[in-house]
C-alpha positions in Angstrom: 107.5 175.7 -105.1 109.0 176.0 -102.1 110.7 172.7 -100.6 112.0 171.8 -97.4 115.6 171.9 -96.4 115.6 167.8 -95.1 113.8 167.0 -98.6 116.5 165.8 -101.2 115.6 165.7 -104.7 116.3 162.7 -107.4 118.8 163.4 -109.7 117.9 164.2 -113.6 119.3 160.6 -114.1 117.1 159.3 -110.8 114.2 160.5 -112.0 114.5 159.6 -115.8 114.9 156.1 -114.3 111.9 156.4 -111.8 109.6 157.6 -114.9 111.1 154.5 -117.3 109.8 152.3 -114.3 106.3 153.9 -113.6 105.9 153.6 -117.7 107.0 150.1 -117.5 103.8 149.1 -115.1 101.2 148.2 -116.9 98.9 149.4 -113.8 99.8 152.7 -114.1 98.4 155.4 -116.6 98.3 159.1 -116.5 95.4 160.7 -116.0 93.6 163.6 -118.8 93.0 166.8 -117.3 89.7 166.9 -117.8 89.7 162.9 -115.7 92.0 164.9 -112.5 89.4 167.7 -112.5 86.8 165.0 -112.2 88.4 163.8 -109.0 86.7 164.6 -105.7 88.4 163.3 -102.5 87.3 160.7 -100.5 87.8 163.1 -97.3 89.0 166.2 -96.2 91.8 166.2 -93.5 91.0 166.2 -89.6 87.9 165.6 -88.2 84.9 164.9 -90.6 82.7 168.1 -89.4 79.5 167.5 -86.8 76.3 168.5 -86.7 77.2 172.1 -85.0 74.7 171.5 -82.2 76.9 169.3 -80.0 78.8 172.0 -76.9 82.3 170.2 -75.5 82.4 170.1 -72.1 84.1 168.2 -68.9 82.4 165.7 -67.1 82.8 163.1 -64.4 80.9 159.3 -65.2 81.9 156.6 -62.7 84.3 154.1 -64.3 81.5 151.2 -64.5 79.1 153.8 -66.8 82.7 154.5 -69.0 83.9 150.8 -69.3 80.5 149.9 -70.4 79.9 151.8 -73.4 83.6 152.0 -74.4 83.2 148.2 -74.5 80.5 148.5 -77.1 83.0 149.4 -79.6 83.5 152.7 -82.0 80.7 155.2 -81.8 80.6 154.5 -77.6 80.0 158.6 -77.1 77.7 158.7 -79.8 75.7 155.7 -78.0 76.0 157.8 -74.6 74.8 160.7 -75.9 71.7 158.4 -77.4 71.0 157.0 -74.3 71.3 160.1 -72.4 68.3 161.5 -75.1 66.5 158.6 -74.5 66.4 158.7 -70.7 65.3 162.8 -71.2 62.0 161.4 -72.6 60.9 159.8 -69.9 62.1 161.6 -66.9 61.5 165.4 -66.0 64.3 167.2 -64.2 63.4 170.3 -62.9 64.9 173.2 -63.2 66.5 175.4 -60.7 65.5 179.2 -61.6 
């Protein structure tokens, strides 16, 4: 295991006491190996992963368009994005070939 040079380690006598007090709690209990093999986390780390059909790009709103949907709380680009989809079906933009 390799451990960083900041990271100090409890004594043998440190952590003898930190185990009497963890066995002490009566809300704490080891788990069986078979129970921790069982255990499936809640998330991964970083970003949960999106649908794969989204493209990142750069663009310019005016402030008003921004303010608004920011103000509708988490998920505002998600609700953009909506409404963008939802204005698509009823306009045509034609295409420049």
């Amino acid at each position: 295991m390799s451990i960083k040079r900041n990271v100090i380690m409890p004594t043998t006598e440190e952590d003898t006491h930190i185990n009497a007090g963890i066995a002490a709690d009566s809300d704490t209990f080891e788990l069986s190996d078979a129970a921790f093999k069982r255990l499936k986390p809640i998330r991964g780390r970083g970003r949960p992963l999106g649908s794969g059909k989204k493209v990142q790009m750069t663009v310019r709103f005016d402030a008003e368009i921004i303010d608004t949907f920011k103000s509708t709380g988490e998920g505002w680009q998600t609700k953009m994005n909506d409404a963008l989809k939802d204005w698509l079906k009823t306009h045509r933009i034609d295409r420049i070939r």
